[in-house]
C-alpha positions in Angstrom: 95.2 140.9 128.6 99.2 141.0 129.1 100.8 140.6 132.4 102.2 144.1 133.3 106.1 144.3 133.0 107.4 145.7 136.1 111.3 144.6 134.7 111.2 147.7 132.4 112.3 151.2 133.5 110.8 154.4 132.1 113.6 156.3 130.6 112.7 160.2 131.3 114.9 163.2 130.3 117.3 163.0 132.9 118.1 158.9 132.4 117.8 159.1 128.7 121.5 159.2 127.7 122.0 156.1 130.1 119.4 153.9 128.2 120.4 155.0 124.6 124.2 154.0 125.7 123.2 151.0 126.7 121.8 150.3 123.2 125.0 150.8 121.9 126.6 148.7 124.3 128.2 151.4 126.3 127.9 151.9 130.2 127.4 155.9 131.2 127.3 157.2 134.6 127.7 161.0 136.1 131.2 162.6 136.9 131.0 166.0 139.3 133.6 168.6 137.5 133.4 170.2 141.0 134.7 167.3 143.4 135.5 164.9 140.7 133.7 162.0 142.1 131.9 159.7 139.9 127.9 158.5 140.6 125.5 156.5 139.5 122.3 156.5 139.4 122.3 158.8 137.1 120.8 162.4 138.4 121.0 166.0 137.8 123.6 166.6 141.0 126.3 165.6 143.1 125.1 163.2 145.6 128.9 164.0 147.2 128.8 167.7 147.4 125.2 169.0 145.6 126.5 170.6 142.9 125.0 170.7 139.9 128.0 170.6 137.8 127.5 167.1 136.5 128.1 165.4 132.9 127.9 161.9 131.7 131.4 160.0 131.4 131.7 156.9 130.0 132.4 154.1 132.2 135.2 151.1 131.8 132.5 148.5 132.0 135.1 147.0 134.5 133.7 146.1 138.0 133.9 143.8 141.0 131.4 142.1 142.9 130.2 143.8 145.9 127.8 141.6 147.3 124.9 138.6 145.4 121.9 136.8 146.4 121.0 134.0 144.0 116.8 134.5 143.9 115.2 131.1 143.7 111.3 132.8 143.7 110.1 135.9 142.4 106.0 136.0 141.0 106.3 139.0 139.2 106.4 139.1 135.6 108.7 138.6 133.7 110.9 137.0 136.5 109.3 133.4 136.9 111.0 132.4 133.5 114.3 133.8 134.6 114.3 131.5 137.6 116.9 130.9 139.6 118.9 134.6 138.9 121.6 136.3 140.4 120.7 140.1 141.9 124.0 141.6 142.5 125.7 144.8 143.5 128.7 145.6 141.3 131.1 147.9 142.4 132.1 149.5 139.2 136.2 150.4 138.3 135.3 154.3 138.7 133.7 153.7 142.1 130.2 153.8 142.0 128.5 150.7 143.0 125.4 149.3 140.8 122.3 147.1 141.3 122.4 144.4 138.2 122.4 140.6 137.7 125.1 138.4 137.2 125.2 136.3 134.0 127.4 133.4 132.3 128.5 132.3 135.7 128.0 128.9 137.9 126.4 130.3 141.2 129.4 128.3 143.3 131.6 130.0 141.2 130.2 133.5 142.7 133.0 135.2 145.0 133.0 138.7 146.7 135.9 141.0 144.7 135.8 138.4 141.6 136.3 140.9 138.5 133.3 141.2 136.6 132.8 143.1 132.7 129.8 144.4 131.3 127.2 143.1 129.1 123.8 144.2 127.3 120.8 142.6 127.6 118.0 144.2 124.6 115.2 143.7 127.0 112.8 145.4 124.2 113.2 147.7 121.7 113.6 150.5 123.6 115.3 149.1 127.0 118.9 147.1 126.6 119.7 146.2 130.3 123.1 146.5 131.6 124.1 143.3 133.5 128.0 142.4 134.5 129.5 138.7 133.7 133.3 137.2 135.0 136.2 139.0 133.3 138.4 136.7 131.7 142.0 136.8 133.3 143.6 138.6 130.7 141.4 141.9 130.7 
């Protein structure tokens, strides 16, 4: 019997569009035509003002770090062989901030506002995971 995979999110209708962008290496969150804020998770409102008025906008993949933990134990798998990791909260160029990991990066060399870019993780073949890695200087 397989270990269940609690890593994996269930794409429904609503978050649909986000996972197939990801595929395609492209990050999508929610802009509100009524306030013009952007949002993310992704969701069928305006977390801002409620209105339904929503559509997907395609983000700059651009972000800075918020805040990091580097997790040095986690049981559940697949985590174990991903030991340690960085969780992260990326604040992303349009606003929104997003839970992710931080990847390519020496944990000393970890800093609070340190540009970050987007990358894509294919997790299976249905789920590419969006995680965030330093920016080179010249981007």
């Amino acid at each position: 019997m397989t270990a269940m995979r609690f890593d994996l999110p269930t794409p429904d209708l609503e978050t649909e569009p986000f996972w197939d962008a990801a595929k395609e290496e492209r990050l999508l969150i929610k802009h509100c035509n009524a306030c013009g804020k952007y949002h993310f998770y992704p969701r069928p409102f305006c977390p801002y003002c409620w209105s339904d008025d929503v559509e997907w906008f395609e983000a700059s993949g651009r972000a800075t770090l918020y805040t990091w933990s580097v997790v040095h134990r986690n049981d559940l798998p697949p985590f174990p062989e991903w030991l340690p990791y960085v969780a992260a909260i990326a604040e992303l160029e349009e606003g929104p901030r997003m839970m992710t990991n931080v990847v390519q990066c020496e944990f000393d060399q970890l800093e609070i506002g340190m540009a970050l870019e987007a990358v894509y993780y294919p997790t299976s073949e249905d789920v590419t995971i969006v995680q965030f890695r330093p920016r080179p200087a010249s981007s």
